[in-house]
N, C-alpha and C positions, 0 to 999 in steps of 0.2 A: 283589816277586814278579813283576813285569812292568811293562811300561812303556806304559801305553796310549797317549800321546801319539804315539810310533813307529809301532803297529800298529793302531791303531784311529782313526778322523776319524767320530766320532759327532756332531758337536756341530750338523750340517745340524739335526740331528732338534732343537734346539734352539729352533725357529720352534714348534711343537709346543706348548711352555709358555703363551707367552701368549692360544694358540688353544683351549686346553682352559681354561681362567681366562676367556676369554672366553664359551666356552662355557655354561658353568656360571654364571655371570648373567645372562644370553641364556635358559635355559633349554632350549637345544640338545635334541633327544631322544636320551636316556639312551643309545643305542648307540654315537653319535657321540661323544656326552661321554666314553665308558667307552675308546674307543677313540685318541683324539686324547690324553687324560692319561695311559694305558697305554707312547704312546710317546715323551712326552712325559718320563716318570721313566726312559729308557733312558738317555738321554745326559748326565741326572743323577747316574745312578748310576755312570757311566763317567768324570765328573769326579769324584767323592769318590773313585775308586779311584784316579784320577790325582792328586790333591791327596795321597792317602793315602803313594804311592811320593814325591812331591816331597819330601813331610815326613819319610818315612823313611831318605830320603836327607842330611838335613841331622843325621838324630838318630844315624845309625849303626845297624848292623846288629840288634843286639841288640835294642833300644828300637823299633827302626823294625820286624822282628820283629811286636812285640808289636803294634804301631799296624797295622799288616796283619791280624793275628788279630783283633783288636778290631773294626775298622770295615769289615772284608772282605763283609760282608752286611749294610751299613747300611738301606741302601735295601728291603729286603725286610724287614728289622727294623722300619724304620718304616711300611710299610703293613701288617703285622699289628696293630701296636697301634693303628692306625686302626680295625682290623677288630674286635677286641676291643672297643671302645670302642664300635661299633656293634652289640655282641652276636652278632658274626659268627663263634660259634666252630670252629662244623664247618667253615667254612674255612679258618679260622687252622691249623687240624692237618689239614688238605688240603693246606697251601701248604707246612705241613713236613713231610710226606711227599713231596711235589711237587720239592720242593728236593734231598732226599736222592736219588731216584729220576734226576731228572733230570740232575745230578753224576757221577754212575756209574752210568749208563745208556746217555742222554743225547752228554753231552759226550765222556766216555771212550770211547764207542762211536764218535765220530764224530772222535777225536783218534788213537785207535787204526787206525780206517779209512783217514783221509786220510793218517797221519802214514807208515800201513805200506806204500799204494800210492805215495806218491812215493819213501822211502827204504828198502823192504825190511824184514826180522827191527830191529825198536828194541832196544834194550836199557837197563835202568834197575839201580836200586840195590836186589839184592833185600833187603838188610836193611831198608830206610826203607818198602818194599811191603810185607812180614813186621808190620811192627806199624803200619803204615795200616790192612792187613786185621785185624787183632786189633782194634785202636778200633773199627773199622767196627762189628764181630759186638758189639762190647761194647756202642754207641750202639743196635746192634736190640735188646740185652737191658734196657737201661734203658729203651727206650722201652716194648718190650711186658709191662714184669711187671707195670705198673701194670691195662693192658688185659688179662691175661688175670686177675689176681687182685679186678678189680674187682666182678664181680658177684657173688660171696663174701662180700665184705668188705661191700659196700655191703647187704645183706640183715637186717644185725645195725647196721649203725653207719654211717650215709650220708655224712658228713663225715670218717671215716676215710681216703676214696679221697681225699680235698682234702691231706688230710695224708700220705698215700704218697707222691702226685705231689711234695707240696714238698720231701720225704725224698729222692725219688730226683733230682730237678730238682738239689737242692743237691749231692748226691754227684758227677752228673756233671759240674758246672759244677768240682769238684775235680778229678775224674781228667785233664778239660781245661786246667787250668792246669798239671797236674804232665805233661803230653805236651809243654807249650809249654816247659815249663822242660827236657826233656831234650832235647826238640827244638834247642834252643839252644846248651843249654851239653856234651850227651853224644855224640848224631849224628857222625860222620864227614861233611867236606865243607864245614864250614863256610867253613873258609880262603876258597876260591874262591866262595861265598856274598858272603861281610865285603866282597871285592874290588868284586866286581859292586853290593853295597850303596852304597858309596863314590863311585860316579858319580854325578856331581852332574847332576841334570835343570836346565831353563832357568828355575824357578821360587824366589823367596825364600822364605823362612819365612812372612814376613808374607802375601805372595800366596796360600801355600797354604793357609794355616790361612783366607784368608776365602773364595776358593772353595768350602773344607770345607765353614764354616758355612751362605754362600750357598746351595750346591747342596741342605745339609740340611735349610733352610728350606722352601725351592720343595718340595723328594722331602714333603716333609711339607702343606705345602698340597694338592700334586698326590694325595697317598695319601687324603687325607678327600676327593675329589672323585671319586677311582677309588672309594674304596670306598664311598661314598652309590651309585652307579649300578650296583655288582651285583646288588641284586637288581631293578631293573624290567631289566637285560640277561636277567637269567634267564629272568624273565617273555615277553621278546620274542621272544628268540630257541628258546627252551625248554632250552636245555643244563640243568643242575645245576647248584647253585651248588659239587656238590661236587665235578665236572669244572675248573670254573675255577679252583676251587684246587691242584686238581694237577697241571694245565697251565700255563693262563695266567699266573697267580699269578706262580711260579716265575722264569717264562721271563722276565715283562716287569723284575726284580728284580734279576735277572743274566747277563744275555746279552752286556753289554760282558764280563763275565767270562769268561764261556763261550766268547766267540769267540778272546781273547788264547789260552784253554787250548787251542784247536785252533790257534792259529796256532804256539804252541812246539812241537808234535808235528811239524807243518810242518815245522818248522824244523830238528826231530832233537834237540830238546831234551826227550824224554819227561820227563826227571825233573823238569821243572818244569813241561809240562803236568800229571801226577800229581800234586803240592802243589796244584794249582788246583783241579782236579776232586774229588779227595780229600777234601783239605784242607777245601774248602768243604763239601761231605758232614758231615764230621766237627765244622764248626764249626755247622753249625745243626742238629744233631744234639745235641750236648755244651753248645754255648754259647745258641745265640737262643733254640732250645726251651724249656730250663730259665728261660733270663733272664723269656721271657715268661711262665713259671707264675706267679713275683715279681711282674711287671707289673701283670697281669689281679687278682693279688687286690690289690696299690694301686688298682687301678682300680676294684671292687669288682665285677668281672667275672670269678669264679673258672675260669680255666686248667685242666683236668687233662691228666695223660699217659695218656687214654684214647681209643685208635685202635679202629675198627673189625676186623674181623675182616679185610677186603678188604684193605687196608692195611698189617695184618702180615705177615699172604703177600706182600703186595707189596716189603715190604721185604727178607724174608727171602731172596726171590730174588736179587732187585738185589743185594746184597750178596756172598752167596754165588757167583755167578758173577762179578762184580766181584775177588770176592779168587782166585778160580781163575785168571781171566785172569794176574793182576798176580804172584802168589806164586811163578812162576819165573825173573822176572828178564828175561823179553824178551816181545815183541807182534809180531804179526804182521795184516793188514788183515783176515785172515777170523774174529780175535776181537772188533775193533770192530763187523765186521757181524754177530755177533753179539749183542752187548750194544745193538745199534741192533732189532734182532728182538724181542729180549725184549721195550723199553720199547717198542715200538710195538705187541705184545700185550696189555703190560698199559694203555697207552692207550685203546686199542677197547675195552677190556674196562669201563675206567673210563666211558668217553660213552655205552656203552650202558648201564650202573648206573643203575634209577631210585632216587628221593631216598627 
């Protein structure tokens, strides 16, 4: 999907790791700690996406594909199940609204902005936008029938909402794998896809697979030490904890992402800033969401796909302006500055939310 090693030099932030690990035995106060391991999982999360292309490069398009869908929100993947683990669920489903919001909002807004002020009208592939936006509407309908059929259901049979969410979890974890399979093999474009796939980066198999692991390691220490110190940051500073999942959460998760997806629009490559922004929407929508309901109940911390009321407005916007921009096939800078309005509406609106 991108090459972060070209466009991205995150790895300064790497000093970061053993300062929040230090920290956290030290007993640091909790804002420093929360802050230093925050940016600490940046540059972590920017080597698994670079490990992820090295690998996908050796395996071939197809395979490699799939190894991009799979591990494209690792690192965000693994601090919610720290989150979870900590009984942190409202913001576990803060961080996946947060995610979605900030994707095609967000990113798109500021890849549509930049991408339009330096090269004018973009233009992309309206068929691959056409059924991006249909996923999209389809990841707000699976998320919200659980939330708006719960208090219904839950009035006669409490544990029924446990069994929607797993019903509807597993359904979309299907309709996600049959996207990725037409994705693949039905799409037009691929040819010059396969090509680009086929560049080989500077790294071996063996190299990138322990990177992989290395970096998942650490994301995974770092994520139990970010998320031990959300709530006395809450405490201190007063935000929400359900601010910092729709914000912070998000952003410190995938922001080497984020910024490669601004930097193809740069570039004039919209159709693959779109797979990024999109794409990633769509994949923790379809895939982490669901993965986590399975999670949370191994963990014995039962998951539901029940959002708040705020939330689903929130989605239903993003989305829907998100597919009006995209569903003609070109962008121009004053609909990024748009889609940057919205989520900076529904921002304000979230930090002034009390809990």
């Amino acid at each position: 999907m991108s090459d972060y090693a070209r466009y991205l030099n995150l790895n300064l932030l790497l000093v970061f790791v053993p300062i929040a690990i230090v920290g956290e035995f030290l007993h640091w106060p909790p804002l420093l700690v929360f802050a230093v391991s925050a940016l600490a999982v940046v540059p972590l999360a920017s080597l698994i996406g670079q490990a992820t292309e090295e690998l996908a490069a050796h395996t071939g398009p197809r395979l490699g594909g799939l190894l991009n869908a799979t591990l494209g929100n690792a690192a965000e993947l693994i601090i919610t199940i720290f989150a979870i683990r900590a009984g942190l669920l409202e913001l576990v489903k803060a961080s996946i609204t947060g995610s979605i919001l900030g994707n095609v909002l967000l990113v798109l807004g500021l890849s549509i902005l930049l991408g339009g002020l330096k090269n004018g009208t973009q233009r992309f592939d309206r068929s691959h936008a056409g059924i991006n936006s249909t996923m999209l509407i389809l990841a707000v309908v699976g998320l919200g029938i659980p939330s708006l059929f719960s208090h219904a259901i839950e009035v006669k049979h409490h544990e029924a909402v446990e069994y929607l969410s797993l019903g509807v979890a597993l359904v979309l974890i299907v309709i996600y794998g049959l996207s990725l399979i037409y994705s693949f093999f039905t799409l037009p474009g691929m040819e010059e896809d396969e090509e680009e796939a086929h560049i080989r980066r500077g790294w071996s198999t063996s190299k990138a697979s322990g990177v992989l692991l290395a970096a998942t390691l650490l994301i995974a220490w770092l994520s139990e030490i970010l998320v031990g110190a959300v709530e006395p940051v809450v405490e201190v500073v007063g935000i929400t904890e359900f601010f910092l999942g729709i914000i912070i959460i998000p952003l410190v998760g995938n922001v080497a992402e984020h910024l490669v997806g601004v930097q193809m629009a740069i570039k004039n490559r919209m159709e693959l800033s779109l797979a990024i922004s999109v794409g990633s929407s769509l994949q923790i929508a379809l895939f982490v969401a669901p993965a986590l309901v399975f999670i949370s109940l191994l963990m014995g911390n039962p998951l539901t796909l029940v959002f708040n009321q705020f939330e689903l407005i929130s989605l239903v916007a993003a989305v829907l302006i998100a597919a009006l921009v995209s569903l003609d096939g070109e962008s121009n800078w004053l609909e990024g500055a748009q889609l940057l309005v919205v989520y900076t509406i529904i921002g304000l609106a979230f930090f002034y939310l009390p809990t």
